[in-house]
C-alpha positions as CSV (number, residue, x, y, z in Angstrom):
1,X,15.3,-35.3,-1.0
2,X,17.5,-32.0,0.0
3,X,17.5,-30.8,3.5
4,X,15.1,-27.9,2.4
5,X,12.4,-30.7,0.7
6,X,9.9,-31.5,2.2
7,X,7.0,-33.9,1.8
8,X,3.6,-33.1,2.5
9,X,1.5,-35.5,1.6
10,X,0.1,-36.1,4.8
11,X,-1.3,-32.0,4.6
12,X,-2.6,-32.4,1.2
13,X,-4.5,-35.0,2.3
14,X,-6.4,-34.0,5.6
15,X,-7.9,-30.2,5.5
16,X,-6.5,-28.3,8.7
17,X,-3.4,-30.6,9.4
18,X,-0.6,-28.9,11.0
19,X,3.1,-29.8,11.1
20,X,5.6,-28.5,13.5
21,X,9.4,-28.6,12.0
22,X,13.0,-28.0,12.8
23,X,15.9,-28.1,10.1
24,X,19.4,-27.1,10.2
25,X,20.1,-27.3,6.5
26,X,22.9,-25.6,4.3
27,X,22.2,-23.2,1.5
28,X,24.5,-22.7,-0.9
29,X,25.5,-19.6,-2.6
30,X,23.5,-17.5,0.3
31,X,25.1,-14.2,-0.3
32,X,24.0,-10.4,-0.9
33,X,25.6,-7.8,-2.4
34,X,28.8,-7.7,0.6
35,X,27.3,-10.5,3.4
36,X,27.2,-13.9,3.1
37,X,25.7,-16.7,5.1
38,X,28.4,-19.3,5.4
39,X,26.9,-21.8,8.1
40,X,23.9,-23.9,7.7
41,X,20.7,-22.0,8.7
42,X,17.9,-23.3,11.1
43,X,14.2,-23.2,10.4
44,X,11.6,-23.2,13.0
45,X,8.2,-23.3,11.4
46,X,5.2,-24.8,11.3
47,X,3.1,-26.4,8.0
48,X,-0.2,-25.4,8.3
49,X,-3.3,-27.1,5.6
50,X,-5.4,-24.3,4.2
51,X,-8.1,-24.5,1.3
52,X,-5.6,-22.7,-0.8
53,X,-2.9,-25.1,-0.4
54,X,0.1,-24.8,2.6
55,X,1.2,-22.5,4.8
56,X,4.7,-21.5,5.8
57,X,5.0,-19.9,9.3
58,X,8.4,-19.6,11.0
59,X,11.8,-18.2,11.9
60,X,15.1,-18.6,9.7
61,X,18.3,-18.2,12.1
62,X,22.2,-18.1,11.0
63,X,25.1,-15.6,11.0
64,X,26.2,-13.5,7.9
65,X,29.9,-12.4,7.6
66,X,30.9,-9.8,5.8
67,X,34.0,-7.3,6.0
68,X,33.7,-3.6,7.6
69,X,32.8,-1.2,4.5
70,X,34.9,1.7,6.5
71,X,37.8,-0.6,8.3
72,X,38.2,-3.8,6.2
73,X,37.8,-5.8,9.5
74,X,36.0,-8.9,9.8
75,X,32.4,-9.0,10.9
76,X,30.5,-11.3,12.2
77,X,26.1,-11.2,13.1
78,X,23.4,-13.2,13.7
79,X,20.2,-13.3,12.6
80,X,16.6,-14.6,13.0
81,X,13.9,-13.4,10.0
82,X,10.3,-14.2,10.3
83,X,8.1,-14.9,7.6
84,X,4.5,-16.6,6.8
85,X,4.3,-18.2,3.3
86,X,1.7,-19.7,1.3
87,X,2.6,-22.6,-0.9
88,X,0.1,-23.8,-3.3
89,X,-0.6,-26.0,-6.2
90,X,-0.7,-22.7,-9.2
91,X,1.5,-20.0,-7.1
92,X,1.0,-16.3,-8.5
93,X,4.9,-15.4,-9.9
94,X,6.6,-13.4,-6.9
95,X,3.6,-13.7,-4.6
96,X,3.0,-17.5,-3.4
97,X,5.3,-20.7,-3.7
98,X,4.5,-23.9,-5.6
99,X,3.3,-27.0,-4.0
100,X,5.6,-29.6,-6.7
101,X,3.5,-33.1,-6.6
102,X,3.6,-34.0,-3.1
103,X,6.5,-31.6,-2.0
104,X,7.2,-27.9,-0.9
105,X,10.4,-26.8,-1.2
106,X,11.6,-24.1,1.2
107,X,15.0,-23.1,-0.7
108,X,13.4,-20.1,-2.2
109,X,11.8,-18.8,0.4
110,X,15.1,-19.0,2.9
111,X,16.8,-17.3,-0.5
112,X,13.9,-14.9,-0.4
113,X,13.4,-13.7,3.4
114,X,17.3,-13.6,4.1
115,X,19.1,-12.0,1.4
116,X,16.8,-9.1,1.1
117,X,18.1,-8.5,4.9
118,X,21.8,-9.3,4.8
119,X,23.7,-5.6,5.0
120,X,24.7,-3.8,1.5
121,X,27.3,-1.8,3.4
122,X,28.0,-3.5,6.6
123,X,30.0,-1.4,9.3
124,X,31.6,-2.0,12.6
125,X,29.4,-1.7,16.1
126,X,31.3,1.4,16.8
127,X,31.7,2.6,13.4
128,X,35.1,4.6,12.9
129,X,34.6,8.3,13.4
130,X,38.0,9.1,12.0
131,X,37.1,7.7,8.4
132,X,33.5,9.9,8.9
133,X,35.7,12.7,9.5
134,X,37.3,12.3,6.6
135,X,34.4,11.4,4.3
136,X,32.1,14.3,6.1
137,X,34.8,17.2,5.6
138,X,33.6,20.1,3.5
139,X,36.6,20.4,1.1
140,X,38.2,23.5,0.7
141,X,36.3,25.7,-2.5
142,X,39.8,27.5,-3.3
143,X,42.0,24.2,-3.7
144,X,41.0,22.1,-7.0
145,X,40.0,18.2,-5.9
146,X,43.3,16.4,-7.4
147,X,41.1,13.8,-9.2
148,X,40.0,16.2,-11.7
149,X,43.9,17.5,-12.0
150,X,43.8,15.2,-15.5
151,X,41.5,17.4,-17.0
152,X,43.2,20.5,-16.4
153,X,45.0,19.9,-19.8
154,X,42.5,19.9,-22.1
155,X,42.3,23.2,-23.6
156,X,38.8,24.2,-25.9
157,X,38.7,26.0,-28.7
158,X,36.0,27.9,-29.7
């Protein structure tokens, strides 16, 4: 059994059981389109027994690294993500989680509430107001942009 399966046999079993869990478990390959989580994450929740099948209430916690989309430097940010998650024996596609014989796995779910919050374009606490400058200047309507200079070649004929 990975760190993120768990049995539940004991909640399939007894209507209204409740389980209260901690886990420090690695996932790997938790990354977004510029973040990544490279440490092992930690999951508080608690398994609850419902008629539909198992609840998932809780916090996922870690740090993300990423680099500075505007400086290049090397960033660093924690994180805690709620979520509340029903597992169940016939889960609805991109709605519920299956229960799997006598075990939920929560790798999905971790996948599912962190990467959808890790930063597309992470940036620095204090930014960097000289590269906004740059970015933000109106340029100048008189002097061609140099990228297009390549096209200033090509001659049409009518």
């Amino acid at each position: 059994m990975t760190g993120l399966r768990i049995d539940v046999a004991d909640l399939l079993t007894h209507a209204g059981t409740r389980r209260a869990l901690r886990l420090d478990a690695a996932v790997a390959d938790l990354v977004g389109s510029s973040a990544r989580v490279p440490d092992p994450v930690r999951l508080d929740l608690v398994l609850e027994r419902i008629p539909d099948g198992i609840v998932a209430r809780g916090t996922v916690a870690g740090s993300w690294v990423a680099q500075c989309s505007e400086g290049l430097e090397d960033l660093e940010e924690g994180f805690s993500l709620g979520f509340d998650e029903l597992f169940e024996p016939e889960p609805v596609e991109g709605d519920t989680y299956p229960i799997e014989g006598r075990e939920i796995d929560l790798d999905q779910l971790v996948r599912d509430t962190v990467v959808l919050e890790l930063p597309l374009a992470p940036v620095c606490a204090g930014g960097h107001p000289e590269v906004r400058t740059e970015l933000d200047a109106d340029p100048d309507p008189e002097t061609p942009d140099p990228r297009w200079s390549a096209l200033s070649g090509i001659e049409f004929k009518e």
